[in-house]
C-alpha positions in Angstrom: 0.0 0.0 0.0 1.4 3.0 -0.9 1.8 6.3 1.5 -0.8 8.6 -0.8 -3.0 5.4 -0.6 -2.7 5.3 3.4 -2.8 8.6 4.0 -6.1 8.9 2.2 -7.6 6.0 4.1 -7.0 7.6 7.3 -8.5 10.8 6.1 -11.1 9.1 5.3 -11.8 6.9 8.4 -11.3 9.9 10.6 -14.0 11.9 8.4 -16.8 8.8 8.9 -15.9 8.6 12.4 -16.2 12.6 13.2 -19.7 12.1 11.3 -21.2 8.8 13.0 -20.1 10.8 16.3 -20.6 14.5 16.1 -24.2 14.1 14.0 -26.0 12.5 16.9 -24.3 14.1 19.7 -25.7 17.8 17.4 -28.8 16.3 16.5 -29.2 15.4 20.0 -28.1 18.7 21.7 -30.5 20.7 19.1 -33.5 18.5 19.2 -34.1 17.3 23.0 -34.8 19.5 26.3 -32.2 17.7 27.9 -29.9 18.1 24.7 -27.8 21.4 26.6 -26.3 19.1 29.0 -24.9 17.1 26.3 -23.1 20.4 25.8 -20.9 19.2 28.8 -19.6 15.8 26.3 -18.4 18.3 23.6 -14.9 18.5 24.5 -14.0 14.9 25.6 -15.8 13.8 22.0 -13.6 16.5 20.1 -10.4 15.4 22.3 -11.1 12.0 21.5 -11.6 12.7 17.5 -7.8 14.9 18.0 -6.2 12.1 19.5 -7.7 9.8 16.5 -6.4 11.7 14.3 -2.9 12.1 15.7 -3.1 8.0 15.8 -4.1 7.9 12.2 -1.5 10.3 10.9 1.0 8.1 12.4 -0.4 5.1 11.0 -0.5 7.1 7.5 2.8 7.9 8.0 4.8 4.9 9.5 7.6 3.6 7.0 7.2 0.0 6.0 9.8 -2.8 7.5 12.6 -3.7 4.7 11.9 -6.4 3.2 14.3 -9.2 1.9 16.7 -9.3 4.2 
């Protein structure tokens, strides 16, 4: 797998997994009376989606083993 090729699946996993998390954590907050206090989540949900990233980019970016030898 190439580095482009990595790189662009772990754009792309991180994308889905902001969206399966942050669209019902919004649609929650916006649509229920109880939805404010959800408010208090917000910024363990976005640290957790920063650390995913920063583990995805180092996936992305990790150099193969040599092969042969």
């Amino acid at each position: 797998m190439s580095p482009r090729s990595r790189l662009l699946l772990a754009m792309m996993a991180w994308c889905l997994a902001a969206v399966a998390v942050m669209l019902p954590l919004v649609w929650l907050i916006n649509n229920r009376d109880w939805g404010v206090a959800l408010m208090l989540l917000v910024p363990f949900v976005v640290y957790g989606l920063l650390r995913l990233g920063r583990i995805l980019e180092g996936w992305a970016r990790a150099t193969p083993p040599p092969s042969g030898q």
